[in-house]
Structures are given as structure tokens and as C-alpha cells.
MINUVO-468684 format. One record per residue: x negated, y, z negated of N, C-alpha, C in turn; residue in one letter. Coordinates in pm, whole numbers, plus 50000, padded with zeros to 5 digits. Layout:
N
XYZXYZXYZA/...
! end
This chain:
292
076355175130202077715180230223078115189230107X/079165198130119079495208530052081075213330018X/081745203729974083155208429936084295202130055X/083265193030147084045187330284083345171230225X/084225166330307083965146230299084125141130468X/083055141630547083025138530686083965123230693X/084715119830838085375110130802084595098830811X/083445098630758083295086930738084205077030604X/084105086930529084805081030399086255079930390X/086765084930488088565082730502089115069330480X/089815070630359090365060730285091295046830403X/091085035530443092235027430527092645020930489X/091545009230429092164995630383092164989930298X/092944977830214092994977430030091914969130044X/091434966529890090104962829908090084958629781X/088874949629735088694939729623088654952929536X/088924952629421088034959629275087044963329302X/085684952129260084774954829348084474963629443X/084754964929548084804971029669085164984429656X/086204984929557086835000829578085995007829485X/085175001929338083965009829317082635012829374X/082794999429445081375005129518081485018229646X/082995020329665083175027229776083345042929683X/084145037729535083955054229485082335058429482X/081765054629380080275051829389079585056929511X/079315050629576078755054029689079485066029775X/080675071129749081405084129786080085095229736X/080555093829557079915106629484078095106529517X/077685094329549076295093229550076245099729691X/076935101829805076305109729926076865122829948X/077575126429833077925142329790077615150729736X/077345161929782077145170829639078565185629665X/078575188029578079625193729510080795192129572X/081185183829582082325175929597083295176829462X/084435184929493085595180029336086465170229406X/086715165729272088405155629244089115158029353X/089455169329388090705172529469090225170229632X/088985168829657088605167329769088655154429827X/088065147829709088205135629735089435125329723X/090095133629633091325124729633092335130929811X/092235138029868092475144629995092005134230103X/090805130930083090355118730151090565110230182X/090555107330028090315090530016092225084630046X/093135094330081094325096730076094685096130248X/094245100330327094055098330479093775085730547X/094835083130595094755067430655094325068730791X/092755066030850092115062730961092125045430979X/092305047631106091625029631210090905025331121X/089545031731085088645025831062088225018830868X/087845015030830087865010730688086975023230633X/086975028030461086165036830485085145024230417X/085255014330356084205009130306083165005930419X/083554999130505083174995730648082015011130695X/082165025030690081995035730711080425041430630X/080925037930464079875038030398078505035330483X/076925046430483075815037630524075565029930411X/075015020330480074215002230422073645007030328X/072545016430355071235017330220072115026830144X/073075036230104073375039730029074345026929956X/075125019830015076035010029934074685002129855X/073644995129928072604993229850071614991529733X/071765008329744070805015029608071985013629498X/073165019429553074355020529447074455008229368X/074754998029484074784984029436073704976329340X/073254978529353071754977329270071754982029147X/072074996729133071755003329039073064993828943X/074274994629007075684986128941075624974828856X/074364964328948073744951928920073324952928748X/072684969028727071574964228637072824964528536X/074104972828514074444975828431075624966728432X/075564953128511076844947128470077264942728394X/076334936828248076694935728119077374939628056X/077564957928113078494967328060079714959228121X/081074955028048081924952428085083424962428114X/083794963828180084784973628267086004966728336X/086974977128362087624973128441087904987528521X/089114981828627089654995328679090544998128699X/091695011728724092805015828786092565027428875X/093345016029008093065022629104094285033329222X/094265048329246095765048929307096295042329394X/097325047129392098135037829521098245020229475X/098015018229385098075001129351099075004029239X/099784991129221101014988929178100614988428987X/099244982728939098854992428854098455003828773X/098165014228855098045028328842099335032228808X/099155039228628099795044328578100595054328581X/101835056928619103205066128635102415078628538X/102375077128437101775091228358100735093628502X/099795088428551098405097228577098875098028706X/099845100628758100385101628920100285114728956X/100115126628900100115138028926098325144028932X/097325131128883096395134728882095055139829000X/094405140629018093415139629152092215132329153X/092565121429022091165111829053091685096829109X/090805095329261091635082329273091325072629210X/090145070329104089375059828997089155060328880X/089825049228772089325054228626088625043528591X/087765039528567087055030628448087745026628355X/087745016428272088715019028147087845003928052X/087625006027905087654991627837088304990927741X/088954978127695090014979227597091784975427665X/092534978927563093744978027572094674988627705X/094544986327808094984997227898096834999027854X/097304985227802098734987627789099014998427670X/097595003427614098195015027517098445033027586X/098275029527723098965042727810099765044327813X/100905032227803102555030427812102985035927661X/101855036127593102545036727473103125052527376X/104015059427336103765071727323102905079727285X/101855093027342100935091527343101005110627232X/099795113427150099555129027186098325130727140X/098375142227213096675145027208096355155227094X/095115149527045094875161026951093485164326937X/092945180927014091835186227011091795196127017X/090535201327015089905213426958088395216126928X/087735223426870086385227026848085275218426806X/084065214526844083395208226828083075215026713X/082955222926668082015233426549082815239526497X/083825231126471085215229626364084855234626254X/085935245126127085745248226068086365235625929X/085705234225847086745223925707088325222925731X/088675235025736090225237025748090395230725893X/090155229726028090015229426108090005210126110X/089315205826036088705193226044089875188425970X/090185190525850091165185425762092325182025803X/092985194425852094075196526000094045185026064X/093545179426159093405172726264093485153926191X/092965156526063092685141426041094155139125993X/094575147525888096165148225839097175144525929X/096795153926116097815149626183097805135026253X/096595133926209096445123526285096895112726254X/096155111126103097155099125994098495099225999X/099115109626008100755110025977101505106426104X/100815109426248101345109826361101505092826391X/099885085526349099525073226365100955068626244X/101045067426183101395062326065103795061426103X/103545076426255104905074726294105235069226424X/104005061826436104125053326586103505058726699X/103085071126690102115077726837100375070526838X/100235069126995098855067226986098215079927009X/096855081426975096245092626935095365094827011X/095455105027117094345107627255093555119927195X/092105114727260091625127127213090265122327295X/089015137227270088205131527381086495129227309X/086125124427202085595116327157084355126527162X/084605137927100083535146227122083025151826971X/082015161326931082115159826799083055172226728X/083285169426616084455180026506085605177026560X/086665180026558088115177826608088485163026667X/087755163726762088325149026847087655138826749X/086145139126668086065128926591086915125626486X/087375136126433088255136026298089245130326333X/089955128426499091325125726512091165113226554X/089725108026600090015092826648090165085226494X/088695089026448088515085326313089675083826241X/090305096626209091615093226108092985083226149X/092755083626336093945075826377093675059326298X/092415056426312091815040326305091995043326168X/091675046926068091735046225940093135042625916X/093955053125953095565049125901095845033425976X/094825027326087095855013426105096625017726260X/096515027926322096755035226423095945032026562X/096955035226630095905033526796095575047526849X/094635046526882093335058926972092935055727123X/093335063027179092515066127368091715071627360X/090255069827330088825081627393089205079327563X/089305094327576089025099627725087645104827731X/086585103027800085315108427797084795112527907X/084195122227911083375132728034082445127428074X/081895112127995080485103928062081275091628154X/080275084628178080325070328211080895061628092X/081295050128071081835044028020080565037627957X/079195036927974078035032327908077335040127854X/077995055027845077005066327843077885072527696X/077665075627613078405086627459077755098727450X/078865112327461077925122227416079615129427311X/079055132427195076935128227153076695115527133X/075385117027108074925102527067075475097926943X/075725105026854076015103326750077585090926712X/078295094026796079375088826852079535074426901X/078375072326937078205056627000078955046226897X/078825046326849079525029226729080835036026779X/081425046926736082885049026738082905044426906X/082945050826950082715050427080082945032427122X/082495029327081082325013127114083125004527052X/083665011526929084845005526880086215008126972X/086205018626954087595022427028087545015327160X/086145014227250086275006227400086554990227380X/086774984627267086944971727249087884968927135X/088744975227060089424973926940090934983327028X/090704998727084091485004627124091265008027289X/091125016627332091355023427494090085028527514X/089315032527561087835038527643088805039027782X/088465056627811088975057727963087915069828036X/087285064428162086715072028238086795075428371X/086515089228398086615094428556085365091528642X/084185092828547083195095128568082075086328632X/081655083428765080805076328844079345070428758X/079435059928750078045058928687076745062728751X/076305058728877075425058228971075175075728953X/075975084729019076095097129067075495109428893X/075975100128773075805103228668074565104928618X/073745091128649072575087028645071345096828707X/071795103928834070895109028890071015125128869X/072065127628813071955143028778071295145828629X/071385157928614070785166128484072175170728402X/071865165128270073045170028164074295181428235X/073315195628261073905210728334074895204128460X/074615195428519075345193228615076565184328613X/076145174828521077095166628491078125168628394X/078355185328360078875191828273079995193128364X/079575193228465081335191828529081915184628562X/082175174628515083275160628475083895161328353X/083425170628269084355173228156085375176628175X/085635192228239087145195928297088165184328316X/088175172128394089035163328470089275157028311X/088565154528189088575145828142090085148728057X/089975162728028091325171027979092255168728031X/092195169428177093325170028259094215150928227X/093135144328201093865131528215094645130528079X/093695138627973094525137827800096025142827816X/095935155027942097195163827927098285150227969X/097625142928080098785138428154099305122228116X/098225117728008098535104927900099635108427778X/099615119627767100415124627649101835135227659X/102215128827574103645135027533103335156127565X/102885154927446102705172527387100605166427369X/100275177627362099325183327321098965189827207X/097945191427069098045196127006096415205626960X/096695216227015095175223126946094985225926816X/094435222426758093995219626595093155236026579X/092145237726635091445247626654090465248126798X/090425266026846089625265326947089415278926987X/088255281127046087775295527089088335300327164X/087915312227226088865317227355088015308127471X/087025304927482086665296327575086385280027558X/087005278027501087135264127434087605254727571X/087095242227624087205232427713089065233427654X/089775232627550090435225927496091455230927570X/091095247727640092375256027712092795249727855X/091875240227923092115237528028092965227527998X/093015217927879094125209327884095575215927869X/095095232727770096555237827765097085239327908X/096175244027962097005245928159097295238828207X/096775228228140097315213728257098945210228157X/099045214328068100165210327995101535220128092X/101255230928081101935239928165102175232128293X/101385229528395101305226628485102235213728500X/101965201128402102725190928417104165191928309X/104295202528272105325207128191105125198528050X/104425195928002104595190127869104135196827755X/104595192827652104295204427535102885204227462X/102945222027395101735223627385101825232027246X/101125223427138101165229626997100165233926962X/100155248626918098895254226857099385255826644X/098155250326596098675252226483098295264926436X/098995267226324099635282326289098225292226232X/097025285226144095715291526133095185296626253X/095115286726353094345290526498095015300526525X/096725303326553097625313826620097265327226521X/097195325026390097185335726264095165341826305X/094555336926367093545341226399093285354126473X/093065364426438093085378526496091965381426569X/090755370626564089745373726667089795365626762X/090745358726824090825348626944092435356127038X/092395355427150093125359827243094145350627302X/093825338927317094405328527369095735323827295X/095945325527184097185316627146098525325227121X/098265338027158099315348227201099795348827328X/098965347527407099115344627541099575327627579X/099355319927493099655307127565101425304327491X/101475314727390102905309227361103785319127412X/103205326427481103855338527577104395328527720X/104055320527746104165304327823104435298227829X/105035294427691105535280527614105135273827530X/104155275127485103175265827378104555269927245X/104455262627141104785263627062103635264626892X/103985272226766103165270326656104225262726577X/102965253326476103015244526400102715247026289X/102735242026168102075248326020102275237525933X/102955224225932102965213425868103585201925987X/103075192025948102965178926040104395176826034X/105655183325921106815179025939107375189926042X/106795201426089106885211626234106595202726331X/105695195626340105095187426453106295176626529X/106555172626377107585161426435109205166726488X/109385174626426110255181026479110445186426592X/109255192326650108495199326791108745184426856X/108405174126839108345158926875110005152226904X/110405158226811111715146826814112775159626772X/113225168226846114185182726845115105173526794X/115895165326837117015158026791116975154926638X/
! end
């Protein structure tokens, strides 16, 4: 299949935990290029029939199986339409997140802070500063657990004594980079680990392909958080799609004042041509934070 979901999979009836992963699961495992928005279109359509019921046998099966080996990995889930699924992520298009850790730190005020993997010193310094000071004024600290920027900001949140959300583009058993894993595993058991991402469906693709679950992962940072904050980022930086989603769900979007003062990047003239706002000390930030 190709950008369509035959009704076999049309979403009907509520269903165990259990059940509703094996039914995401086994969704992405008999799809190919299937997005978020398709499926959440779907799985959103109330037919007679169950779609778990719908699923074929040997695909629930193999899925199931493969699920088996990794149940050690411990998880939970939020699912839409259930009276747990979070008011922030209501505007989103994934109907499934993974999550380990503290989920009640979604409720909690949130902002995100990212930017360049191949961060410059200034760039890195930035991000840990805001991070300490932000942690240190009661925000939890979203970011997407990737390397330069988002490490500096989980890192510095936990240092100050602070709470951190990794949002991640893998599976919830999977860290990229590798390098990342301990953090990674702290934050899924000390703080928040949150995923979009199918394990099964993950498993069977190639890195190149599975490069597109990153996009969604932004979209969920935009919509956990207050404001947004780009520390540093290219003109093609993953980091711009969270700026659009900020636009989109109207929430604010801070570029700090080096990145904007940057004369070889295009983007941060244009995004405050939009609304974004610049920053230049963490006491701008809070202010941008708390106008009153």
C-alpha cells in the first residue's frame, strides 16, 4: 500500500493496551509509506467491524513475536481518544506514544530547547546556561536527545536538579547516537522517555528510511511545550520544523540573538518576520516567558 490504509484497519472498538499496540504495530508493519496523518484519518473512522479483529493472523503473529522478545524492555502507553491522552498532544496526528518514566511531567510547564548537532562552543554553552537557569525557575526541559544542543540541554537540566522529556525519533529500546544510551536510560527511568516510533516496523527498515520519524518527533516537542527555543541551527536544520509547528499551534518561538546576528543563515529573518521572537540573556527569555 501507498499513502492509503484499506479498511481493513478502520479504527471501531476500545481495546486492552496490549491490543491497541499490537494493532499500531501491525498497522505500520503492512504499510509502506504510510504518514501520521493517514493513519491517524483511519484509525479515527468508526466501522461495524473491529479493526483489531481485521488485522491478518500471520502478520499480528510475526509482530507479536518479535514484541515477545523485547518485553523486558519496559513501556507504557498513551493512547487518543482515551481519557489519558494528553490535552497538550490533541492537535497532534499520532494516535500512539510509547513513553518510560514520569508521564505526569507533561502537565508540567514545559520548553524546549534545540538546535545543531555540530554545535559550535558558543552554541553549546548557550543551551546548558539556559537550561540550568530555566530548570533552576521551575520549567521542565524538552529536548530531543540527539547529539550537541539537545545533549547539553538534557545534561545541564539533570545537573541543576531539574526535570527533562527526551522526545526521540527511535523506538524506546533503540538511542541514536549510540553514544547517548546511559543518558538516554536515565532520563527513561529518573525523568520522561517519549516515543512515536513502532518498534517492529523500525526493526525491519534501514537507518535512510527510518529517518522519517524524526520530523513527528519535533512536532510533539512543539506541542509539550510552552515556547520553543533555538539555541543554534542551519538553514536546514530538523530544528525548523519544530519552528512551524510552533506557528502552527501558536506557541512561542525564541531564536537566540548569535544564531539571528548570523549573516550566513536565512531562516531567522524570516521566522521573526512570523513571530518568533530574539533572545540574548536568559533574563530576555524569562521575560519572553512571563511578559507580566
Amino acid at each position: 500500500m501507498s499513502q492509503t490504509i484499506d479498511d481493513r484497519f478502520f479504527y471501531h472498538s476500545p481495546l486492552s493496551p496490549k491490543q491497541e499496540v499490537l494493532c499500531y504495530e501491525s498497522l505500520w508493519a503492512e504499510s509502506t509509506g504510510v504518514t501520521f496523518k493517514v493513519l491517524e484519518e483511519s484509525l479515527q473512522r468508526k466501522l461495524p467491524s473491529s479493526l483489531y479483529s481485521r488485522i491478518p493472523q500471520k502478520t499480528k503473529e510475526t509482530v507479536q513475536e518479535y514484541l515477545n522478545k523485547i518485553e523486558s524492555y519496559k513501556y507504557d502507553v498513551l493512547i487518543r481518544e482515551t481519557i489519558d491522552y494528553p490535552r497538550k498532544l490533541s492537535l497532534l496526528e499520532i494516535p500512539l506514544l510509547y513513553y518510560s518514566g514520569d508521564i505526569g511531567l507533561i502537565e508540567s510547564p514545559c520548553i524546549s530547547i534545540v538546535g545543531a548537532r555540530k554545535a559550535s562552543p558558543r552554541g553549546i554553552k548557550a543551551a546548558q546556561m539556559i537550561a540550568k537557569g530555566l530548570s533552576e525557575f521551575g520549567y521542565t526541559i524538552v529536548s530531543g536527545l540527539a547529539a550537541g544542543i539537545d545533549t547539553a540541554a538534557h545534561t545541564s537540566a539533570i545537573e541543576a536538579g531539574g526535570k527533562t522529556i527526551g522526545v526521540i525519533g527511535t523506538p524506546l529500546n533503540q538511542a541514536y547516537p549510540k553514544e547517548n544510551i546511559n543518558l538516554q536510560e536515565k532520563i527513561g527511568v529518573e525523568h520522561l522517555l517519549l516515543s512515536h516510533v513502532p518498534f517492529f516496523k523500525y526493526a525491519q527498515q534501514n537507518y535512510k528510511i527510518n529517518r522519517g520519524f524524526f520530523p513527528e518527533r519535533n512536532k510533539v516537542m512543539a506541542a509539550l511545550s510552552e515556547a520553543t527555543i533555538i539555541a543554534e541551527a542551519s538553514d536546514t536544520s530538523g530544528s525548523l520544523i519544530q519552528a512551524r509547528e510552533c506557528f502552527r499551534l501558536n506557541k512561542k518561538l525564541i531564536i537566540l540573538k548569535p544564531t539571528y546576528d548570523d549573516k550566513s543563515l536565512t531562516w531567522p529573518r524570516t521566522y521573526v518576520s512570523r513571530g518568533a521572537v530574539v533572545a540574548e540573556t536568559l533574563a530576555d527569555i524569562k521575560k519572553i516567558l512571563n511578559p507580566a
